[in-house]
C-alpha positions in Angstrom: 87.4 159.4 -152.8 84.9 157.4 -150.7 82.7 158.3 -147.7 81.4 156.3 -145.6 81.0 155.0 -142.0 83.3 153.0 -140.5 82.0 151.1 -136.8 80.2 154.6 -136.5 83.2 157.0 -137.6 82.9 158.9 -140.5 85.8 157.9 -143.0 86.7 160.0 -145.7 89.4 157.9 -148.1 91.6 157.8 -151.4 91.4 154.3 -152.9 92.5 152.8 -156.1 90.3 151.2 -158.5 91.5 147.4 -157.6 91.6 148.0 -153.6 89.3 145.5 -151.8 87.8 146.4 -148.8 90.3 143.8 -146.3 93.2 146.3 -148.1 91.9 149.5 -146.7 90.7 148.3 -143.5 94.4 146.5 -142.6 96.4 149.0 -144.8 95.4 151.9 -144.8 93.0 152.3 -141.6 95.1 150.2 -139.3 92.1 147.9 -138.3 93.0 144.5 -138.2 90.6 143.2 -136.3 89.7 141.7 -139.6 91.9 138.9 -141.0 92.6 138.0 -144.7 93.0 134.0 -145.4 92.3 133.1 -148.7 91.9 135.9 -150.7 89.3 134.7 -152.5 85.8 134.5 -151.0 86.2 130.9 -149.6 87.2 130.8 -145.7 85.2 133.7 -144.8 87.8 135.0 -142.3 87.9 138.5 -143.2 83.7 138.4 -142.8 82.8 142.3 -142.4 78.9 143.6 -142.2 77.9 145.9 -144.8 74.4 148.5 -143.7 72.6 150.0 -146.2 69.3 152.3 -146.3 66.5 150.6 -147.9 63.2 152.2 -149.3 61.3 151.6 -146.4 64.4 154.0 -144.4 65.2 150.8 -142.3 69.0 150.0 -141.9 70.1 146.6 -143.1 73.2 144.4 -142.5 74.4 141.8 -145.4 77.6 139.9 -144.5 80.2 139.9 -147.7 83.8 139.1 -147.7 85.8 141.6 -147.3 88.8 140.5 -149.5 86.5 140.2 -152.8 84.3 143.4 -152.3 85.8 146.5 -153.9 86.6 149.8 -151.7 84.2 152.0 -153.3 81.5 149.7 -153.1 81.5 151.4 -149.6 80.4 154.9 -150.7 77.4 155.9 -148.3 77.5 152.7 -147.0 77.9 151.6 -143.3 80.8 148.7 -142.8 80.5 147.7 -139.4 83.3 145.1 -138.1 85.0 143.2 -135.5 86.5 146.2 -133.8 83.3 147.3 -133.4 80.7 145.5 -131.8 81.1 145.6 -127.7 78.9 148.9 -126.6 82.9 149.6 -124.3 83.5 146.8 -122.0 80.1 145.0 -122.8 79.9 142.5 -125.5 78.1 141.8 -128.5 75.5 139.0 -128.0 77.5 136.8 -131.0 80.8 137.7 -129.0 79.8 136.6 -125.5 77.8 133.4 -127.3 81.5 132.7 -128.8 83.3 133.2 -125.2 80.9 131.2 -123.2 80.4 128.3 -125.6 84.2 128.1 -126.2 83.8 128.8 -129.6 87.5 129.7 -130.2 90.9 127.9 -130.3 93.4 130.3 -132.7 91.2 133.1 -133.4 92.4 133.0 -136.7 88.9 132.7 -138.0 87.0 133.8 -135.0 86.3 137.4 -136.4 84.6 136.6 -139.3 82.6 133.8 -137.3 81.5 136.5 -135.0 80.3 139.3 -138.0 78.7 136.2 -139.5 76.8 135.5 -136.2 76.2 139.2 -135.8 74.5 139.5 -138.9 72.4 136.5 -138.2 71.1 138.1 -135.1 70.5 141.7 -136.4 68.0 139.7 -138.9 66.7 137.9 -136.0 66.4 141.0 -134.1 64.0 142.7 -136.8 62.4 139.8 -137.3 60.9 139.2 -133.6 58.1 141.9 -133.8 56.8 140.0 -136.5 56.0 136.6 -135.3 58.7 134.8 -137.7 59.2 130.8 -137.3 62.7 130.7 -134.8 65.9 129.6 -136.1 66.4 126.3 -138.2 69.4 124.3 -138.6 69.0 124.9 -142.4 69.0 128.3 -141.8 71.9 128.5 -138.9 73.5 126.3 -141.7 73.2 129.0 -144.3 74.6 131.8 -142.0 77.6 129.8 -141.4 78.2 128.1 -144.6 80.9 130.6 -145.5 82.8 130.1 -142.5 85.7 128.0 -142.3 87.4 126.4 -139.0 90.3 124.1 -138.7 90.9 123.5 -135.4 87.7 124.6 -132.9 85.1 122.2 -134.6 81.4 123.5 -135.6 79.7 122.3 -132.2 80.4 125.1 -130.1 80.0 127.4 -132.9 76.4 126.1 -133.6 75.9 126.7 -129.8 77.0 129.9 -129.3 74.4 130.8 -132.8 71.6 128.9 -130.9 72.3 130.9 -127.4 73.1 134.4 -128.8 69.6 135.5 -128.5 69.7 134.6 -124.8 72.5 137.2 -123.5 71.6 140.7 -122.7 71.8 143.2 -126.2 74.9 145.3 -125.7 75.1 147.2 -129.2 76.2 150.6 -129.8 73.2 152.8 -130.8 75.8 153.9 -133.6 74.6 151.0 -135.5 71.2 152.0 -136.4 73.0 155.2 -138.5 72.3 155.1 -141.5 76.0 156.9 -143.1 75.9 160.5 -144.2 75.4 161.9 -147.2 78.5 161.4 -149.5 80.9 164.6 -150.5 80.8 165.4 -153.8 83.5 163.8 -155.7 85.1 163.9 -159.4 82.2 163.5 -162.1 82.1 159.7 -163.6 83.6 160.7 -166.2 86.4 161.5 -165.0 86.6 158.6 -162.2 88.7 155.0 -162.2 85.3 154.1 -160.6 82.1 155.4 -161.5 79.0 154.2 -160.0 76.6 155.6 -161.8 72.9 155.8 -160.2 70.2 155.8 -163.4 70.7 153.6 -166.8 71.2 157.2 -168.6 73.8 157.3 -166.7 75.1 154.1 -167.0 74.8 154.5 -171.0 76.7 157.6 -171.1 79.6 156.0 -169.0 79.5 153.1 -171.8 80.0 155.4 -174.2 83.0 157.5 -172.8 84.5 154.6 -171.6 83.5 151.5 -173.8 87.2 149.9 -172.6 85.9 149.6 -169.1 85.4 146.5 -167.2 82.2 146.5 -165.5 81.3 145.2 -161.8 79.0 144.1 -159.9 79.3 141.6 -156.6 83.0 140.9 -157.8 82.8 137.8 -156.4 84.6 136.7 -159.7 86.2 139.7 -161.0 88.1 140.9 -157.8 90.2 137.2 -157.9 91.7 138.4 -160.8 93.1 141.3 -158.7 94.2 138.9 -155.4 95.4 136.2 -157.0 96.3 137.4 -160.4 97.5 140.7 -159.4 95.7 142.6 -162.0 95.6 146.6 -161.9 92.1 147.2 -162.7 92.6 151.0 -165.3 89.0 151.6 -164.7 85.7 149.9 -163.4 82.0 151.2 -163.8 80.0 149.7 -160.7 76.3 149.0 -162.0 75.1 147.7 -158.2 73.5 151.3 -157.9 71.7 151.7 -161.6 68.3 152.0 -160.2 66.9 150.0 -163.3 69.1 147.2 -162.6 68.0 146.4 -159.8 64.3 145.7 -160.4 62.1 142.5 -160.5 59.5 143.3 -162.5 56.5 140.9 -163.8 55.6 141.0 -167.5 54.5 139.5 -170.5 56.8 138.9 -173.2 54.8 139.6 -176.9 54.9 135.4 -177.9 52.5 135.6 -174.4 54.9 134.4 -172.7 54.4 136.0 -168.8 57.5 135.7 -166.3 60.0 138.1 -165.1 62.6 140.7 -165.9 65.3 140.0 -163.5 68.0 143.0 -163.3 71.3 142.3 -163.8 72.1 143.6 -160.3 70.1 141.5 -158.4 71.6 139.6 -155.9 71.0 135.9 -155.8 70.0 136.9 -151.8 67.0 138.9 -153.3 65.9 136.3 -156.2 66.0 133.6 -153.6 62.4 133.8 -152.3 61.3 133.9 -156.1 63.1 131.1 -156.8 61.5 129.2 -153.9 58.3 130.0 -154.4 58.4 128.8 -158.5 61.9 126.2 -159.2 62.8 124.5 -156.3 65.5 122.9 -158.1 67.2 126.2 -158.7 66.5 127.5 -155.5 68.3 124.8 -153.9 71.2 125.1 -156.3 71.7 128.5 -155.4 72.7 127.0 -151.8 75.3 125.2 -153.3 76.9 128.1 -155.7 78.2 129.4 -153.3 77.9 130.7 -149.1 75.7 133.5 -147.9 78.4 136.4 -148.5 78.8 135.5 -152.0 75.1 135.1 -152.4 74.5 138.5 -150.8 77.0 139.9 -153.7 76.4 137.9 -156.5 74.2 138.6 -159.3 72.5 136.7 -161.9 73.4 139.0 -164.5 76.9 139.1 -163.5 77.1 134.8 -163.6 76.0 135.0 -167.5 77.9 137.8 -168.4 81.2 136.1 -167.1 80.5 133.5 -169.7 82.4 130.6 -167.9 81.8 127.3 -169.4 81.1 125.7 -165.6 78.8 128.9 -164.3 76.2 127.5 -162.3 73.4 129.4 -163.6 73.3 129.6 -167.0 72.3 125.8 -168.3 69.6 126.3 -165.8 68.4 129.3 -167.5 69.0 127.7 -170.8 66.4 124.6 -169.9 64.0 128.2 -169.2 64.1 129.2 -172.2 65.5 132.8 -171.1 66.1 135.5 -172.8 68.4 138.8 -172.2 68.0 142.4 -172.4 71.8 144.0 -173.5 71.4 147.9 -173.3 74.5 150.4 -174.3 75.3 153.7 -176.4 73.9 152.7 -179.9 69.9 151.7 -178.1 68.3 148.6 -176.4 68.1 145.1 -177.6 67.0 141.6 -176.9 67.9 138.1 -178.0 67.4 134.4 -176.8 70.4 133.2 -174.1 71.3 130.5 -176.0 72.6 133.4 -178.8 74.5 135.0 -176.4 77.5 132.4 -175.6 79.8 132.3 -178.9 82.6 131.0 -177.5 84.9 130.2 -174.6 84.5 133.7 -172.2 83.3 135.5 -175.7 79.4 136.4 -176.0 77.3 138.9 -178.1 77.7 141.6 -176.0 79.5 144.7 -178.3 81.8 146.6 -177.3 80.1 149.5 -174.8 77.1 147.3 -174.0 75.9 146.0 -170.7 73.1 143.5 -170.1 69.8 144.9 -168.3 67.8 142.3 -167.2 67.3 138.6 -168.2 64.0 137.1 -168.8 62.9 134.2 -166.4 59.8 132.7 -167.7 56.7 131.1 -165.5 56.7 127.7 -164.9 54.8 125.6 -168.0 51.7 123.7 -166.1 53.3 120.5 -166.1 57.0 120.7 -166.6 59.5 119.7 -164.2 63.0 120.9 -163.9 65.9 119.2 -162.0 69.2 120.6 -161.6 72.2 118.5 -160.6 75.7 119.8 -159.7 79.0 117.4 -159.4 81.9 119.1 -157.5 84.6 117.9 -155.6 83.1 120.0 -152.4 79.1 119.4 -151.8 78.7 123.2 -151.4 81.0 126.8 -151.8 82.9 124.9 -154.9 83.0 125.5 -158.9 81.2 122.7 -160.8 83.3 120.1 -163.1 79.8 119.2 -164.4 76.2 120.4 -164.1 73.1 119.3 -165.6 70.0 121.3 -166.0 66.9 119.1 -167.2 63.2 120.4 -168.0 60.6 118.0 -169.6 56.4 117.4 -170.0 55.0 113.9 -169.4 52.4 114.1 -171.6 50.3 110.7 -172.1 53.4 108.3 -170.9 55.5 110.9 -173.6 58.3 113.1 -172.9 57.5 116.3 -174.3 59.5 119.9 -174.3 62.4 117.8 -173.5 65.3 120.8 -172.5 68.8 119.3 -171.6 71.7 122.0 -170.8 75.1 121.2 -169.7 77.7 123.5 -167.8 81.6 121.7 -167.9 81.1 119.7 -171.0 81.9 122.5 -174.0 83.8 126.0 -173.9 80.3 127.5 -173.4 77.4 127.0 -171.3 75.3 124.1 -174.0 72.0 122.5 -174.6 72.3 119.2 -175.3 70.8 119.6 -179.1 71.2 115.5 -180.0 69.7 114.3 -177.0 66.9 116.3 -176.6 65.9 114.5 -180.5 66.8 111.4 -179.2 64.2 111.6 -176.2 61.5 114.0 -177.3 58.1 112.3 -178.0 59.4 109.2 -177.2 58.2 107.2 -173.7 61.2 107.5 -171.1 62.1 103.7 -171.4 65.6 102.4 -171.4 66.4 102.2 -174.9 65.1 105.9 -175.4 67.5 107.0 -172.5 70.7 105.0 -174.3 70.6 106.9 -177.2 70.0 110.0 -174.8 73.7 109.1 -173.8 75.2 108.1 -177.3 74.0 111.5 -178.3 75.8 113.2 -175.8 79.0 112.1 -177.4 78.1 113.9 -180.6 76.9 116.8 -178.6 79.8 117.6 -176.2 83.7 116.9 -176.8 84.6 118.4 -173.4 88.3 119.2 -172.3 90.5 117.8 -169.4 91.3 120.7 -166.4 92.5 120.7 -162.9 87.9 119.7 -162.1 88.3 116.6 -164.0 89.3 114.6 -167.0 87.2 114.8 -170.9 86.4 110.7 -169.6 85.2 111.9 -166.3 82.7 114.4 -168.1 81.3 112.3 -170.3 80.5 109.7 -168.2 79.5 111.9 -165.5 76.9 114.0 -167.8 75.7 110.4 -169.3 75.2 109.4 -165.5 73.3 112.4 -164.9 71.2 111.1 -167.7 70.5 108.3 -166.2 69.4 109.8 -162.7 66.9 111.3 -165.2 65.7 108.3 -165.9 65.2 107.1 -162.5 63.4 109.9 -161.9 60.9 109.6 -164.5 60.6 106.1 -164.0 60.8 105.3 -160.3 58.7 108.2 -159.2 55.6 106.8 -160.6 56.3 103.0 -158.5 57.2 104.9 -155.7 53.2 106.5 -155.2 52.4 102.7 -156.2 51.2 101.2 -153.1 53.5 97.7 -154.8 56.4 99.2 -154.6 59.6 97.3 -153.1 61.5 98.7 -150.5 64.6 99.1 -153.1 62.5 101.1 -155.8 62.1 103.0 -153.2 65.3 103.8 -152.0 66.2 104.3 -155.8 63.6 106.7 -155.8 64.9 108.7 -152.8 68.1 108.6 -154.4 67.7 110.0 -157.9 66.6 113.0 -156.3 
């Protein structure tokens, strides 16, 4: 059973392990205000808010899709959609922006435009005792990335996001409760779905139950239920392990000082993090996937999918991270590039969870780049990526790290071409035997994201950009440069 509050009701509800949020709202509640397109985190139609209670007591609104996100996910939660936002016959800032601005032809989509835009604005909202810069198109951009329209077109959209702020606030005061206290329910262990609240917790539901998948955002997992159709027996839900959820600064015993990034951290909470120390991974993070799935998605859960074109792991790989794999039989820790084996098979034993994932502190010095080829720009799975860190020490490359997701049946560094480039000055020759090596290095398969030919050259290419990087950037701070080296320049990166 599940208890939570629905647009200010209390809701008390049975639910299967595999039922996704858009199911019990449309089946078994009878709202269908919200609408299900894809059924698989892409369109954003069925967009729903989701409030939760932080530390500070403050109620908070994420945006998620509703189709991907698993029912009991809700538990003490406050889901907040369409249906819900006029205070009677008065509406909602985002819905009146949408009327006035025209912002709707079928509809079809509307709903989730509007809880996207509603979101936005309760963020806004908060934000305007404290002085914050107004909105940006990068950041309007990000709000609505997830959102999909085919026949209304994103102008009056963006105008009714830009104008929300100026129509009178009609909200119900509903949605400033924080939702009641759960009723007590059947102990984990007996539970489809436990959601345990403390890594002892956590441990002992490993151990009853080592056979069980585990979950997290779901922003991968629940697409085996929508378009697979698979009847999840039983799920443990590590989003509330209180240790998981931690960023905590350390320094590893080689002297080593980064983070420990818990495996339920949200790529919406490492974001800032990111920002502040790897641009490049920051900025890839934008185009893994839209603000809903960023809001769900971990970091833990991207590694311990294992997929061959996951966007974060060669990234990590360049780092140098390591992992932190907790279950019945004790704690352990071991390198990332130890834990892929194979194609979707890692090191984790049977019964064990990952914990947290080392993220080291930038080396004074080293750069890293990150490129992504897909057939969409942003919201799409990679056919290739490239993750590239490096030293110029003296004119010398040094440190050289090279990781490739797309290219083998695991997330891979690049072991051949880092030798072929380390110590050595980044000329031309250096860089073609970068590119030979690669063909010792990967033998990557044809799929559905592009043929074995298409890979190779593609990572070779990436190569390449590498090169103009390292060798363009310097004439472009020469006062000689041409015009052309530096349009090269603004083009490698």
């Amino acid at each position: 059973m599940i208890d939570f509050l629905l647009n200010g009701q209390p809701r008390h509800c049975e639910a299967t392990p595999e039922i996704s949020v858009l199911e019990l709202l449309r089946e078994t509640l009878g709202a269908m205000g919200t609408k299900e397109g894809c059924a698989s985190g892409d369109c954003g139609a069925c967009t729903v808010a989701i409030g939760e209670t932080g530390a500070d007591g403050e109620l908070r609104y994420h945006s998620a899709n509703a189709c991907i996100t698993p029912a009991h996910q809700l538990h003490g939660r406050h889901l907040v959609t369409v249906d819900g936002l006029a205070d009677g016959d008065k509406l909602h800032p985002a819905q009146a922006a949408m009327v006035e601005c025209h912002g709707s032809q079928c509809g079809f989509c509307t709903p989730g435009i509007v809880m996207s835009l509603f979101t936005l604005h309760e963020q806004q909202r908060r934000e305007q005792d404290k002085a914050l810069a107004p909105l940006t198109p990068q950041r309007l951009e990000a709000a609505l990335g997830g959102n999909l329209c085919r026949c209304t077109g994103y102008r009056p959209i963006r105008d009714a996001a830009l104008t929300m702020n100026e129509h009178p606030e009609h909200r119900p005061l509903w949605m400033d409760a924080a939702a009641p206290e759960p009723k007590a329910g059947p102990a984990m262990s007996e539970s489809p779905f436990a959601q345990p609240t403390t890594l002892t917790e956590l441990i002992e539901c490993l151990e009853r139950h080592p056979e069980a998948r585990l979950v997290a955002g779901a922003t991968d997992l629940w697409l085996e239920s929508t378009q697979r159709l698979v009847r999840f027996e039983r799920l443990i839900d590590v989003t509330r392990v209180a240790e998981l959820n931690v960023i905590e600064e350390t320094t590893l015993e080689d002297g080593r000082r980064g983070w420990w990034i818990g495996a339920a951290v949200t790529y919406t909470r490492l974001e800032p993090l990111l920002e502040e120390h790897f641009d490049a991974f920051a900025h890839l993070l934008h185009r893994l996937g839209s603000s809903q799935i960023r809001n769900r998605g971990t970091l833990g859960g991207n590694v311990a999918n294992a997929s061959p074109i996951g966007d974060a792991p060669p990234v990590l790989l360049t780092l140098g991270s390591r992992l932190k794999l907790v279950g019945p039989e004790g704690e352990r820790e071991l390198p990332l590039e130890e834990f892929f084996l194979d194609y979707k098979r890692t090191a984790l034993q049977q019964g064990e969870a990952i914990r947290a994932l080392f993220l080291p502190y930038p080396v004074e010095g080293e750069t890293l780049k990150v490129w992504k080829l897909s057939k969409r720009r942003e919201d799409d799975i990679s056919a290739v990526l490239g993750a590239f860190a490096w030293r110029l020490d003296n004119g010398v490359l040094r440190d050289v790290r090279l990781a490739f997701g797309g290219m083998a049946g695991i997330p891979k560094r690049a072991a051949r071409a880092e030798a072929a480039l380390e110590g050595k000055a980044p000329s031309a020759a250096a860089f073609q035997q970068a590119r030979l090596a690669l063909s010792q290095d990967f033998q990557p398969m044809s799929d559905v994201r592009g043929s074995a030919h298409y890979r190779q050259v593609s990572a070779a290419n990436l190569l390449e950009r590498l090169r103009l990087v390292l060798i363009i950037e310097n004439q472009a701070q020469d006062a000689t440069a041409s015009p052309r080296e530096v349009m090269l320049h603004a083009y490698a990166h």
